[in-house]
N, C-alpha and C positions, 0 to 999 in steps of 0.2 A: 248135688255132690255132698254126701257126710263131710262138714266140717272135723279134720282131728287137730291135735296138740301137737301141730309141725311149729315148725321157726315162724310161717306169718301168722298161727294161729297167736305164738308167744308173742311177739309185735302187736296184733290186733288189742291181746289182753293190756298189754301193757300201755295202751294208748287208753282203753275202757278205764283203768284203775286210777290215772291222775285226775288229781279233785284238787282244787283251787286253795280248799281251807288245808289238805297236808303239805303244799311245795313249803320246802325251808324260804327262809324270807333271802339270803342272797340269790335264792334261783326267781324271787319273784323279780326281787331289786335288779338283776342283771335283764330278764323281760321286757320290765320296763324302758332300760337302757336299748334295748333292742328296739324297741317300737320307736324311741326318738332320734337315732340315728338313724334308721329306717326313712322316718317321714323328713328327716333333714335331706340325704341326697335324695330322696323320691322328689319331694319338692322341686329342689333347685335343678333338677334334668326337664324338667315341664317342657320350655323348648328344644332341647335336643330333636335331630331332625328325624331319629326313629321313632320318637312317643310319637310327635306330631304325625309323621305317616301312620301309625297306627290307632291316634286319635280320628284322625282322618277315615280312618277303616270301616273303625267302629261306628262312627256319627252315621254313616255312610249304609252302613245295614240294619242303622237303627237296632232298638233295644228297648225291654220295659227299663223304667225308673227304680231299679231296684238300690242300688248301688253308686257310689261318686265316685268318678275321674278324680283325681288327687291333682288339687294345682288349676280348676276347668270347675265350671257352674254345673257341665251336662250330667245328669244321670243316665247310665246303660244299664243292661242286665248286668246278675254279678259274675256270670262268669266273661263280659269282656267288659269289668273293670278290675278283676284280678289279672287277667291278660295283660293291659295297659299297662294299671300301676305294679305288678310284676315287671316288667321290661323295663319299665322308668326308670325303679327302683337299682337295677343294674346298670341302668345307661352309662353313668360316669364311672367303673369299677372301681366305690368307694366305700362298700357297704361289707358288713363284716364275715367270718370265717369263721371255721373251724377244721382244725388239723385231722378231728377226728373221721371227719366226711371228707376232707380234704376240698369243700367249695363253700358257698354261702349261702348260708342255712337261713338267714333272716328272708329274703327277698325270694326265697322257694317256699316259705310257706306262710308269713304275713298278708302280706297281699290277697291270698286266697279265702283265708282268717278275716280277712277285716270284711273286704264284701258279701261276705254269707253272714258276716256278726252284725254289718248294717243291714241288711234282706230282712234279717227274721229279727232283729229288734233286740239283742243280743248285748247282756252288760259289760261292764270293762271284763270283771271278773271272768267272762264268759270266755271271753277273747285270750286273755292272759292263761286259762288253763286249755284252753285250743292252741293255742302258740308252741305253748311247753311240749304238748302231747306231739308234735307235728315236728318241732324240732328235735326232739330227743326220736323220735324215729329216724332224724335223716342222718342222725349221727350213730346209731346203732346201725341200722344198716350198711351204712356208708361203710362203718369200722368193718363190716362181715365179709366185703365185698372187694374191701380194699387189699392191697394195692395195684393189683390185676387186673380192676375195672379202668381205674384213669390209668392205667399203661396200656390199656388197647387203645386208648381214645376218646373214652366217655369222658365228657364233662358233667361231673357229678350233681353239681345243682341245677341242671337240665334233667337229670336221670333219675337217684335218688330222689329229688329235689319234687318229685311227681308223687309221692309214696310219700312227704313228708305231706303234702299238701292238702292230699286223701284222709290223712291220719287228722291233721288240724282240723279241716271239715266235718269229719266222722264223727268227730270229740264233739261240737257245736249241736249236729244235727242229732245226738245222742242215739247212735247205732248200737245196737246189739252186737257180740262177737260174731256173730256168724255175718251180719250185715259188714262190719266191719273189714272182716277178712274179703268177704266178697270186692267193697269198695278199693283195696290193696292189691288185690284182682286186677280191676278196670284200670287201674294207675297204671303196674307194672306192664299193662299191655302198652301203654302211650307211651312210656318212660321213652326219652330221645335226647340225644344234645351231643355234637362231633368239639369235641377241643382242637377240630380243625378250623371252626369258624373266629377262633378266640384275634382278636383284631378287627371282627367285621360285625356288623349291627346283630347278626344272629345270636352271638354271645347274651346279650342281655334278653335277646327275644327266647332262649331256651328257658329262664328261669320265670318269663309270663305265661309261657305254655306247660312249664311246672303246674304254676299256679291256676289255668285256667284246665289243665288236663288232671287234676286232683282233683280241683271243685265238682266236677264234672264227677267223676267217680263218686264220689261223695252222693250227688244229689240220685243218680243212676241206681246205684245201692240202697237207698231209702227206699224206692220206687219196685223196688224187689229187681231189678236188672240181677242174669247170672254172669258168677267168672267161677276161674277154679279158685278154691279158698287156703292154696299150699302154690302161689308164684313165684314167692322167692325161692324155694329149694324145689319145686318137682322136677321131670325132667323136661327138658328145653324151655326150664322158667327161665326167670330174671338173673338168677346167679350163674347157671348153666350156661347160657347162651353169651355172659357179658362181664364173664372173671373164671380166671381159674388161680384165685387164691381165697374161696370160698369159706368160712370159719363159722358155722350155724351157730356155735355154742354162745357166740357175745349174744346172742336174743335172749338170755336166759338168763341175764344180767339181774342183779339184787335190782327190784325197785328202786329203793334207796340213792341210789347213783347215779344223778345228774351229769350232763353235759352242758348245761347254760354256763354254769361259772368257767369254764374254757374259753369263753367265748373271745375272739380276739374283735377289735374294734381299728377299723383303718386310720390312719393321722396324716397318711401322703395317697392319691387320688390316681395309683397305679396297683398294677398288679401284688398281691399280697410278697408276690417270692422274689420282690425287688426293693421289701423294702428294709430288710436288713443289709442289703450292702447302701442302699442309702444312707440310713443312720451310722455305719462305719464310717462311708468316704466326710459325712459331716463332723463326726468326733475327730476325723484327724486333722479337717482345713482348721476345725476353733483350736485345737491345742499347738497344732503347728503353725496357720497361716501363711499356707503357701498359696502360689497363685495358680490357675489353669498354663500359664506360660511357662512355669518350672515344673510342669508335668512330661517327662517321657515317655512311662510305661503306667501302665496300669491292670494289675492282673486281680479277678475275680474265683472266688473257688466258691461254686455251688453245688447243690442236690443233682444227680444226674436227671430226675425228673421235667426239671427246669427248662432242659433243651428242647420240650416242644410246647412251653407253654408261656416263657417269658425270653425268645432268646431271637425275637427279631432283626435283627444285625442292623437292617439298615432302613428303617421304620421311615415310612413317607407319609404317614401321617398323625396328628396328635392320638387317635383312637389306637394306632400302631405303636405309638411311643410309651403308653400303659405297658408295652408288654416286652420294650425292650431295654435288657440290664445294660449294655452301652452306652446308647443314650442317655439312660437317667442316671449311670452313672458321672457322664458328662454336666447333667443336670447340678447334683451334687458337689460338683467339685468350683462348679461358676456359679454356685447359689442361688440355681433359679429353685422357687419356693413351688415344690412336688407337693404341698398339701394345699396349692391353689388350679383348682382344673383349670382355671381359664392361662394355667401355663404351657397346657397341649394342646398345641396349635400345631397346623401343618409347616407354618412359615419355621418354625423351630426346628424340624427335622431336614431343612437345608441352608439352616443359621451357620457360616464358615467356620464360625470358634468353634459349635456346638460339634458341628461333623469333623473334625479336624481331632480334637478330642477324643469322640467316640471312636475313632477309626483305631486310637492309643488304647483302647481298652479290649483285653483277651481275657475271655471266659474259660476254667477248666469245670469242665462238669467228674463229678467223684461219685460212686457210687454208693449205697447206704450212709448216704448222706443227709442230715438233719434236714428236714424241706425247708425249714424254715432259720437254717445260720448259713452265713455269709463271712469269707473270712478276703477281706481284702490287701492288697500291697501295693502300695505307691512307690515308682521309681521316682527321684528327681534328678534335677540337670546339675545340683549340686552334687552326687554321688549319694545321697539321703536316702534308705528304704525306709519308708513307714507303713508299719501293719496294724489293723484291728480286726475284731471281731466281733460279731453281733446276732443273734438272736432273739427276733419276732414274734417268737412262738409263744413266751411265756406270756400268762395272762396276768392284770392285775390285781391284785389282793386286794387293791385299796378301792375300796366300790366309792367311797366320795370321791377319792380324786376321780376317778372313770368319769361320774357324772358331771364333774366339774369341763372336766374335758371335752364331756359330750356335749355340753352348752357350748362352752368357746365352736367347736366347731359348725355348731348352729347360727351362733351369731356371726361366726365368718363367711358361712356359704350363705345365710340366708338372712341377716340383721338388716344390711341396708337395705333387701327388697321388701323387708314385712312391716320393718321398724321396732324400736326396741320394746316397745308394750305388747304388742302381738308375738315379737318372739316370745318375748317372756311369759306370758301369756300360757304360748303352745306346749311348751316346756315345764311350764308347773304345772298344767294337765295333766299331758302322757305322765310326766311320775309321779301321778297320784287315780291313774286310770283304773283304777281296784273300783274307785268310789264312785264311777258312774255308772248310775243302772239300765242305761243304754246311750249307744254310742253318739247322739245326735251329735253333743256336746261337742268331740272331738274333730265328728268328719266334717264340723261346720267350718273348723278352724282350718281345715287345709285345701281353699279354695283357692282362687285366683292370686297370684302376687305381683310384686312391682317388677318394672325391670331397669 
């Protein structure tokens, strides 16, 4: 098939043309941020009982040693250790976003990046400009496709999430344009992910079959494998069949114009779109200090989007409680600390204060509604309303506090299991992962840990 100059050829180019020595230094700064939040909640999900079935899986059908399990001594092939550590990496929904894709760009295409970047002996740099290339596709397209895609249903970093993965691999295995469009090809045929599963193990396993249905494309495409080289826009592609709010012209975006500095980063270990009425309902308990008992009403105004993706009502379990704004509204208001996972537990979602509370909290969903504010009201028994309002969305400017942050969250999910010189350790690595000339270094470091 004559490759032309459609929208996936403009995507293909624009993934061939990033090089390591042009990204601006806060797009590298912010990568590196990505790679250590990344290996923080990858890490600490190691037991969750869906890596382990699917470590289980994989031991199971065997694999060459290409590639490490993240957290595990085995080596598997790499495409079922991007499988794996892809799922992992979402297991706890702690791992970061962007508004622009509307899901989670890191752990759709990292994972896939680091097992092809340990396979073929690949340095940090190598990885670092695979990352970029892989993410800024899933946010370009994402943008194309948006908001028409996740309103039928698609879970974006299942879907997109397959095409960024491609594109990160592609960048590694240094594919030609025509390879490369080809590889965008085989992606967009696998692209999958129901935002009906979101509460159930599948969630996380969409963005491992991102990651292992990219690589795959990737290595397929070297190999001369055909697809058509125009899937995002021909007819009954990718956009056709799975949005009809289709916009080809963002492909054709200035180089220049990153998406990493957007990047938002999680601080509470639920769903992104709950957690600005979080940060409300806690700016009003510290300035007012009221109790759960002087609560009457509680009303929520969010994104109409929200209703099929964070609006669980009556969530029976910690995995359900991720995604429901009731609850964690409840959460918030009795100070249970939402940036500790081991506080989503099932026994919580039939705790009598907890359900008694959440039953006091009503959601109005608005339409063109910011995804990401949250504006709350508290009724009390004293006759008291009190309102705030909050937004998520904004990223931060200040790249040291970020990393500062990103460390505290290191050392809180993963300090006491690794200990404080191995954390520190992991952490002054990854941000300094430019300067290793292949990854041994790194993937030594995120073996087995304590429990």
């Amino acid at each position: 098939m004559e490759m032309t100059q459609t929208v996936t050829a403009a995507l293909a180019g624009r993934i061939r043309a990033i090089r390591y020595e042009e990204l601006p230094s806060e797009v590298v700064t912010v990568a590196r941020q990505c790679i250590l939040d990344w290996v923080t909640v990858t890490l600490r999900a190691v037991d969750e009982p869906l890596v382990v079935m699917l470590v289980d899986q994989v031991l199971e059908e065997g694999g060459g040693g290409q590639a490490s399990l993240v957290g595990r001594v085995e080596q598997v092939s790499a495409r079922q250790a991007a499988l794996v550590n892809g799922a992992a990496s979402h297991a706890l929904d702690y791992d970061d976003v962007n508004i622009r894709m509307t899901g989670h760009p890191t752990v759709a295409v990292l994972p896939a990046a680091l097992a092809l970047a340990q396979s073929i002996d690949a340095s940090g740099r190598d990885l670092i400009a695979a990352f970029v290339a892989g993410y800024e596709t899933v946010c370009v397209l994402g943008g194309m496709v948006a908001p028409g895609h996740y309103a039928r249903g698609f879970h974006v970093t299942g879907t997109v999430g397959t095409f960024g993965a491609a594109a990160a691999c592609a960048h590694l295995l240094r594919l030609g344009q025509e390879q490369t469009q080809t590889a965008l090809g085989i992606a967009g045929t696998q692209a999958a992910g129901l935002k009906s599963m979101f509460g159930t193990m599948c969630k996380p396993l969409h963005a491992g079959k991102a990651c292992e249905s990219g690589l795959l494309a990737a290595q397929l495409a070297a190999r001369g494998f055909t697809s058509r080289g125009d899937v995002v826009e021909c007819p009954q592609g990718f956009a056709a069949t799975q949005t009809d709010t289709f916009d080809p012209d963002l492909a054709r975006m200035d180089v220049a114009r990153y998406n990493l500095p957007d990047n938002l980063f999680k601080y509470h270990a639920s769903c992104y779109q709950t957690h600005s009425a979080i940060e409300a309902i806690r700016t009003l308990r510290a300035k007012h200090g009221f109790a759960a008992s002087d609560v009457e009403r509680i009303v929520l105004l969010q994104d109409a989007g929200a209703d099929t993706v964070c609006n669980i009502a009556r969530p029976s379990s910690g995995l359900e409680t991720k995604f429901s704004l009731r609850l964690l509204a409840a959460y918030a208001v009795m100070a249970v600390d939402t940036a500790d996972i081991d506080s989503y537990t099932d026994e919580r979602t039939v705790d009598p204060a907890l359900v008694a509370l959440r039953d006091k909290v009503e959601v109005t969903f608005i339409a063109d509604w910011p995804i990401t504010r949250s504006e709350v009201t508290i009724h009390l028994g004293d006759g008291r309303t009190l309102s705030a309002a909050h937004d998520s969305g904004v990223p931060d400017t200040d790249l040291d506090r970020q990393t500062r942050r990103l460390r505290e969250k290191l050392d809180a999910l993963l300090g006491a299991r690794l200990g404080a010189s191995r954390t520190r350790r992991l952490a002054d690595t990854i941000l300094a992962v430019e300067q290793l000339p292949r990854l041994g270094a790194l993937v030594d470091m995120l073996g087995p840990i304590g429990h």
